[in-house]
NUTORKE-286937 format. One record per residue (C-alpha): residue in three letters; z, x, y. Coordinates in steps of 0.02 Angstrom, whole numbers, plus 50000, padded with zeros to 5 digits. Layout:
N
alaZXY
...
# end
This chain:
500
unk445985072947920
unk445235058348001
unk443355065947952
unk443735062647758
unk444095042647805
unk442545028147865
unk443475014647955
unk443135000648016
unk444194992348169
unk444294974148237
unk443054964248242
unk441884977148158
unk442804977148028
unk442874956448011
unk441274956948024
unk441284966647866
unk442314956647759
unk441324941547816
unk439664948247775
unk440004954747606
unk440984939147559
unk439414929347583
unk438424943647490
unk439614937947345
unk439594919347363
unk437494919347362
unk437444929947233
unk438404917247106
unk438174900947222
unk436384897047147
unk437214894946940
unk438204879946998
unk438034862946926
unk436974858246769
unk435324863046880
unk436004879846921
unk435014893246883
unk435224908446791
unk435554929346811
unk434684944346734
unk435914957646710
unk435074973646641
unk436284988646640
unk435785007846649
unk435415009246446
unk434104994246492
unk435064981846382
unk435024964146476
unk436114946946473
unk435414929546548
unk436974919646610
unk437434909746746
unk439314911146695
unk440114915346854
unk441394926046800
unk440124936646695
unk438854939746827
unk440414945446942
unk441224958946798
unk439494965046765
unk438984967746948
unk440114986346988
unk440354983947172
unk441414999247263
unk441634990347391
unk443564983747403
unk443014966447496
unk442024965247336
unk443354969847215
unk444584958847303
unk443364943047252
unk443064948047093
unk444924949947039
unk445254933647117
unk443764924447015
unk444804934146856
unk446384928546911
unk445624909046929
unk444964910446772
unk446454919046672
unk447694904646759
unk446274889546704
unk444944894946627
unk443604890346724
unk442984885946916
unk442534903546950
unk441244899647038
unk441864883847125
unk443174896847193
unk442014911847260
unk440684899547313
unk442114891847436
unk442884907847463
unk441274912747558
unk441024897047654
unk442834896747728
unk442484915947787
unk440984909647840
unk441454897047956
unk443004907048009
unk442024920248076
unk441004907948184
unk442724902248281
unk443084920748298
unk441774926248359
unk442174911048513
unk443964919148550
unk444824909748413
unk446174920948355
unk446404921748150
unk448174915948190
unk447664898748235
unk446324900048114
unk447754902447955
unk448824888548025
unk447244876148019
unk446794880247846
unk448494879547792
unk448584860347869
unk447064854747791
unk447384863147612
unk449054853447631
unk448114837747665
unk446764839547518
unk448044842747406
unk448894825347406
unk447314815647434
unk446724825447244
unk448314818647181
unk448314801947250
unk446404801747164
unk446764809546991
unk446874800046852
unk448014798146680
unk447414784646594
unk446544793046445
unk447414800946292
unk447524818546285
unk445784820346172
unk444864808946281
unk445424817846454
unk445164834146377
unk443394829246295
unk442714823146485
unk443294839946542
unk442544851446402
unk440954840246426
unk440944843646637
unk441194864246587
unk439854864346466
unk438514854346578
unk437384864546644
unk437414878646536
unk436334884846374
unk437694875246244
unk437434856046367
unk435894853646206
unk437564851846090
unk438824843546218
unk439324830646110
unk439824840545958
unk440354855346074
unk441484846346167
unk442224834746041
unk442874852245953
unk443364858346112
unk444574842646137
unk445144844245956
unk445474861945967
unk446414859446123
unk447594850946039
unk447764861145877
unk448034877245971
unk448364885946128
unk446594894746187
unk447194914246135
unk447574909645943
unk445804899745942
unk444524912945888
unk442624907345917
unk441534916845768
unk439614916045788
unk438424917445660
unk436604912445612
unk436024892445581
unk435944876845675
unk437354873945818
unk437504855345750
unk438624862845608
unk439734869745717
unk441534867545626
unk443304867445680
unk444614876745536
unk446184875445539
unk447024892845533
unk446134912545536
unk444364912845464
unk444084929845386
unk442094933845363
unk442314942945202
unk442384937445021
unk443554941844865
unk443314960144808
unk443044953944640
unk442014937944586
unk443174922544518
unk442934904544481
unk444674901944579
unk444554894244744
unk446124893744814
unk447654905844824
unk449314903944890
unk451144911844914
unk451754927344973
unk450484937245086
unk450374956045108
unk449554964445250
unk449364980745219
unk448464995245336
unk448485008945215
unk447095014645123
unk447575008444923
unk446985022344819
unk447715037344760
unk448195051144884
unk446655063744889
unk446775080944803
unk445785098244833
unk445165104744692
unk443865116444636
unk442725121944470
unk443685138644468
unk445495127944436
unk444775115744286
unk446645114644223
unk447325105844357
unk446155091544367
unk447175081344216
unk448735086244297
unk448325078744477
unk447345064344363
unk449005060844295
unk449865062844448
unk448735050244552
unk448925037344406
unk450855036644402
unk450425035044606
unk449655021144598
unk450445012444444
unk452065014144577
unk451185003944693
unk450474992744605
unk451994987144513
unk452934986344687
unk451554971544726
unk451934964044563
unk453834965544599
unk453944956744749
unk452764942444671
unk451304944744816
unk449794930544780
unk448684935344905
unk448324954844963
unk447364956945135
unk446814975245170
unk446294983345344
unk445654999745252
unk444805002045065
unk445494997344888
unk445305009544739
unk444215001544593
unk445855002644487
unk446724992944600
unk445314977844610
unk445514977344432
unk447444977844404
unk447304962244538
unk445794954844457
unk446994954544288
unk448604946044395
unk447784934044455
unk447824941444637
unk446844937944788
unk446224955044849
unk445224955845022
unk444794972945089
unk443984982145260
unk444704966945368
unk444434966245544
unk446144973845659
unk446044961645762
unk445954946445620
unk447494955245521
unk448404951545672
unk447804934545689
unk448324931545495
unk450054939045545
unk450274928545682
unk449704913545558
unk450714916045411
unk452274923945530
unk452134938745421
unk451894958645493
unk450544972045442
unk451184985445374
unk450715003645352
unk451725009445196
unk451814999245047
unk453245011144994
unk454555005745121
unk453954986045127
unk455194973045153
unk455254954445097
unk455294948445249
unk453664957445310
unk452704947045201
unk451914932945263
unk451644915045158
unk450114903845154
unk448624897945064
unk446974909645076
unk445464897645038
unk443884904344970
unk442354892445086
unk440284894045070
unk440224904244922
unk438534894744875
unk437964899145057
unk437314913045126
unk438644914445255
unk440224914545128
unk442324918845218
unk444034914945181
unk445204901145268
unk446934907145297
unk448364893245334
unk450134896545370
unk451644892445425
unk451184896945599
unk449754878245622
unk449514883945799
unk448014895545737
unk446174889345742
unk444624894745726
unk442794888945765
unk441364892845678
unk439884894145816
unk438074894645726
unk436774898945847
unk434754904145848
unk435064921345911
unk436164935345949
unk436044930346126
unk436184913046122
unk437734914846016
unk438474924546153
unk438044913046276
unk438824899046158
unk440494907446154
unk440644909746341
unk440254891446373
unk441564886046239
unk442844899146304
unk442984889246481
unk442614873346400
unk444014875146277
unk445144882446424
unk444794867646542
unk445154857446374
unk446774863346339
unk447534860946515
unk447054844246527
unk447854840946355
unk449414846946405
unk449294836846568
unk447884822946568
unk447834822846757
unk445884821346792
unk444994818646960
unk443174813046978
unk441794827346986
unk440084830147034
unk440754836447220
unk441684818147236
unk443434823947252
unk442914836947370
unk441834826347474
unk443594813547494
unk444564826847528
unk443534833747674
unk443584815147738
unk445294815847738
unk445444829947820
unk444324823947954
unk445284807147985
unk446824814048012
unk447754816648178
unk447344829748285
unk448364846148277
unk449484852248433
unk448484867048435
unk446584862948484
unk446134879848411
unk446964876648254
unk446234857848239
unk444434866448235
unk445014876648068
unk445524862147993
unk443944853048025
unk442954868147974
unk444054869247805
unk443424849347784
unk441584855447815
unk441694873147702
unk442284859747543
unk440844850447564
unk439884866847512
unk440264861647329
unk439134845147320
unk437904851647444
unk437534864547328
unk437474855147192
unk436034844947286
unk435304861647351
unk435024866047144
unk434394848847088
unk432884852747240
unk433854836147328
unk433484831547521
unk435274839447580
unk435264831647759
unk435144814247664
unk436144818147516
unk437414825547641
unk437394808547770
unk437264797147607
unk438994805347548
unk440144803447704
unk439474788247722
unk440294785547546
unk441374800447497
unk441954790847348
unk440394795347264
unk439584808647197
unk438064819447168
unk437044817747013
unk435844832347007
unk434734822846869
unk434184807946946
unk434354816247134
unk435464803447196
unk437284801647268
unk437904786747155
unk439454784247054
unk439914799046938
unk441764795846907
unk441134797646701
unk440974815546767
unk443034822846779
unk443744838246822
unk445674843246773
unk446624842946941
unk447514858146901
unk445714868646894
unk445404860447077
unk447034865147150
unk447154880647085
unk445154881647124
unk445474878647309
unk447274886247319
unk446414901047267
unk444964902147396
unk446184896847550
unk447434911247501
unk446164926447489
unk445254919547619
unk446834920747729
unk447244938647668
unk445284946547722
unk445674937147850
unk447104946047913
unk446144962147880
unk445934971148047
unk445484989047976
unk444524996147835
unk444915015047816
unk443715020947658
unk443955037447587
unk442055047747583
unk441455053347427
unk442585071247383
unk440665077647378
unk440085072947505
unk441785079447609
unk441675095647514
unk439775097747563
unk440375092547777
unk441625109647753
unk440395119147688
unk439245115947828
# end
């Protein structure tokens, strides 16, 4: 039993955990800052992505291994709670292990070692507090924030238009009923719109602009049910004609009925039907996205439906469906409802891959954006808040336990990993950039003119950088707690040892 099992024990298996947690950290640690560089990812069909998104190089990279896996879901969780910091968190992650291992290997037991980290965290928790910041509005916090996550990646060209929709969209929606639609053209006309943008145009051509009232959202095909018919059986063909007709002249006059404006279709629309709605008067939008008829929904508070024989008043939803860039070549229709939490932003962009790039950058940026919105509680960037909190850490009074006193110093010297490599990536002198910063921890590092001066212009939401470090400490103290790795073998490779 114990053949089909590869474990690991003790120190071994510390050792381990330590190793490949640094394997991790390096392999996203060099992306950080506006200097930090970027990834190739090719996959096995030889398609490739250039990023230096942290969370994307980590879900792209399949690592069995669980130490691996354990990171990875942790940068997801970061990122799911606030968006952003990924990075920030593995990058740290790495260095505490790092440093950990160093006072194990000397007899330090992980005990001692969890009750140090737990002291300092405590500590560099009020000191970002007692240094964040509310005196902005909302738009202005959340526009210093969006302008920090989009430094440094390929969308910093178009930070100031970027982020000012960022900040605006932060407060016009929560970040999951914000959709971010790329298309060809210039990324200086990106555009915030209020509601769900639809990328498809009228099914028939009208001089009307705008449509509003009742909204039906149908996922049924709207056509005439399908009959099987053959040469040899010519006298059926009028009969099932007829038949199909009075089908669809039911329908039809159900839509009329219930006085529907505006009809948006997940499936196909029969020519007859275009042209009964083309006579009412009615909007008629066909082969529509699943995911934007939910979106719609959501926006006008009404509910697709899949039978327009058993529809219900209340399923319908109510708004105004605006017809936009009908003279351009990129034409769609704006739909506002009831629902104004619902926003979309148009994303124009050179290429396919740049677009891509574009949305990940706004995704954090508008994440990071929103939080701060709801709570405009900022702290200064650029590895200044970490560099104070690792002097605090290192000013306070000794711990009872010796042992436990050096954890908390080394948790003081494992932040300080964040503006060293920031320095490391703008090719910066570290020991001097290092000794200029505790000299005076209250500044910062500015990667483009390779000095530590004052960067307090540069802010970070404090919830990101608690839940940043909260999220490092904790894993860290979990793998560290890890005295055995048992790893099942491959069934094949078991299977082939029995043969044998």
């Amino acid at each position: 039993m114990d053949d089909e099992f590869e474990t690991l024990k003790g120190k071994d298996a510390q050792k381990h955990i330590v190793e490949k947690a640094i394997e991790v950290a390096e392999r996203v640690r060099s992306t950080l800052g506006p200097l930090g560089h970027d990834k190739m990812l090719v996959d096995k069909m030889g398609d490739f992505l250039l990023t230096n998104d942290g969370a994307t190089i980590l879900s792209k990279r399949h690592d069995n291994d669980p130490v691996a896996r354990i990171i990875a879901q942790s940068a997801k969780a970061q990122e799911k709670a606030v968006f952003d910091g990924t990075t920030t968190t593995v990058v740290l992650l790495g260095e505490l292990l790092k440093l950990a291992w160093h006072y194990i290997q000397k007899g330090v037991q992980t005990n001692a070692i969890t009750k140090g980290f737990r002291a300092a965290l405590e500590i560099a928790t009020e000191v970002a507090e007692e240094n964040a910041t509310t005196g902005d509005t909302p738009y202005d916090a959340a526009k210093k924030v969006a302008k920090t996550a989009i430094t440094g990646k390929s969308a910093e060209d178009y930070i100031e238009i970027l982020s000012d929709i960022c900040a605006r969209a932060a407060e016009a929606a929560t970040p999951d009923n914000i959709k971010l639609i790329g298309r060809p053209g210039d990324p200086n006309d990106a555009e915030l719109i209020e509601g769900v943008v639809v990328l498809k145009q009228n099914s028939y051509p009208t001089e009307e602009t705008e449509f509003s009232g009742k909204i039906l959202l149908l996922d049924e095909e709207l056509g005439p049910p399908q009959a099987n018919l053959t040469l040899a059986d010519p006298s059926r063909i009028a009969q099932v004609a007829q038949v199909q007709a009075a089908y669809m002249e039911e329908r039809l006059a159900a839509i009329d009925n219930m006085g529907i404006k505006i009809v948006l279709c997940q499936k196909g629309m029969d020519s007859k039907a275009i042209q009964h709605f083309r006579r009412k008067g009615i909007m008629a939008v066909r082969n529509i996205r699943k995911s934007d008829m939910h979106r719609v929904a959501k926006a006008t508070q009404g509910e697709v439906v899949t039978d327009l024989a058993d529809i219900m008043d209340e399923e319908l939803g109510e708004g105004v469906c605006s017809i936009r860039g009908q003279d351009g070549p990129n034409p769609y229709i704006q739909v506002v409802g009831g629902n104004t939490k619902v926003a979309s932003i148009i994303l124009p962009a050179q290429t396919e891959q740049t677009a891509a790039e574009f949305s990940r950058a706004m995704d954090d940026a508008i994440g990071v954006a929103y939080i701060t919105a709801k709570s405009p509680k900022t702290v200064p960037g650029a590895g200044s808040i970490q560099a104070r909190m690792a002097d605090a850490i290192k000013k306070s009074p000794p711990m009872e336990s010796s042992r436990a006193d050096l954890a908390k110093l080394a948790f003081a010297e494992a932040l300080m990993v964040i503006p060293k490599t920031l320095a490391e990536t703008a090719s910066m002198d570290i020991i001097d950039a290092m000794f200029d910063l505790s000299l005076n921890p209250k500044l910062g590092v500015n990667p483009l003119t390779e000095k530590i001066e004052d960067m307090t212009h540069v802010q970070e939401p404090l919830t990101l950088v608690l839940t940043s470090m909260n999220t490092a400490t904790e894993n860290a103290i979990a793998l560290l707690r890890t005295d055995e790795i048992q790893k099942s073998r491959p069934i094949q490779e078991t299977f082939m040892d029995e043969m044998n």
